[in-house]
C-alpha positions in Angstrom: 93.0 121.4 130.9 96.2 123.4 131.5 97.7 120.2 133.7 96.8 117.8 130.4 98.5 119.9 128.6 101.6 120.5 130.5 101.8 116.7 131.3 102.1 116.0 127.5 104.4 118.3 126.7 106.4 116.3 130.3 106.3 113.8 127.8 108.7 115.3 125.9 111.9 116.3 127.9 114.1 117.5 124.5 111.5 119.3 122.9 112.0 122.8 121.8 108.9 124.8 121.8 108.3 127.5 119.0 106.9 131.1 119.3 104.7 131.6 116.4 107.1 133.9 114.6 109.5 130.9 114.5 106.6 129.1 113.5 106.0 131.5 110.6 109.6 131.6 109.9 110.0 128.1 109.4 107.5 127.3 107.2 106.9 130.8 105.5 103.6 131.3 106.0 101.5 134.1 107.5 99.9 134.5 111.3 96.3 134.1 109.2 97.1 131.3 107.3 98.5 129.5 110.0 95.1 129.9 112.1 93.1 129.0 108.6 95.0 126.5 108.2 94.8 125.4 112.2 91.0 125.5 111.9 90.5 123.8 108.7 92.8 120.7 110.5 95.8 121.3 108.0 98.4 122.6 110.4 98.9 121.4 114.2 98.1 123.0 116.6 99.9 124.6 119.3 100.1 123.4 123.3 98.8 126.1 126.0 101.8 126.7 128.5 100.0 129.5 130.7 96.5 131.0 130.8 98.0 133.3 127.8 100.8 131.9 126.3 100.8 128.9 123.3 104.0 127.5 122.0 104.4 125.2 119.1 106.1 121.7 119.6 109.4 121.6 117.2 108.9 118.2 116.1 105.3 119.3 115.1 106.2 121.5 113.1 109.0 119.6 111.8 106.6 116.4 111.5 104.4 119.1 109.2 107.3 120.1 107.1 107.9 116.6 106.2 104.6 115.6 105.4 104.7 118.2 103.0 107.9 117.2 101.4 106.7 114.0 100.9 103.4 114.8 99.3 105.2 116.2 97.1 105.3 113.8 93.5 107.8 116.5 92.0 110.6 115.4 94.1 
């Protein structure tokens, strides 16, 4: 599953990966919220690069971020 994993993320040569603090500081939500959130399929989810380390991709996030922008009808 690991290989899967780190052949997608091949896929990407640019991307940036995100800790989850810079997760949390981008989007200014909590560690728990971002699991909820995770579980309940309203955040993505973040890419295994070793047996105990997960990273975030950038445009993931950034994809997120704009999905939420654009949802929103007060803009």
């Amino acid at each position: 599953m690991l290989d899967v994993e780190l052949n997608k993320a091949a896929q990407y040569p640019s991307a940036r990966l995100l800790r989850l603090k810079d997760v949390q500081h981008r989007v200014g939500l909590g560690r728990s919220t971002i699991y909820r959130w995770m579980d309940e399929g309203k955040f993505p989810r973040p890419h295994p690069i070793s047996n105990h380390s997960i990273r975030w991709l950038e445009s993931d996030v950034d994809d997120w971020i704009s999905s939420k922008v654009d949802d929103n009808p007060d803009r």
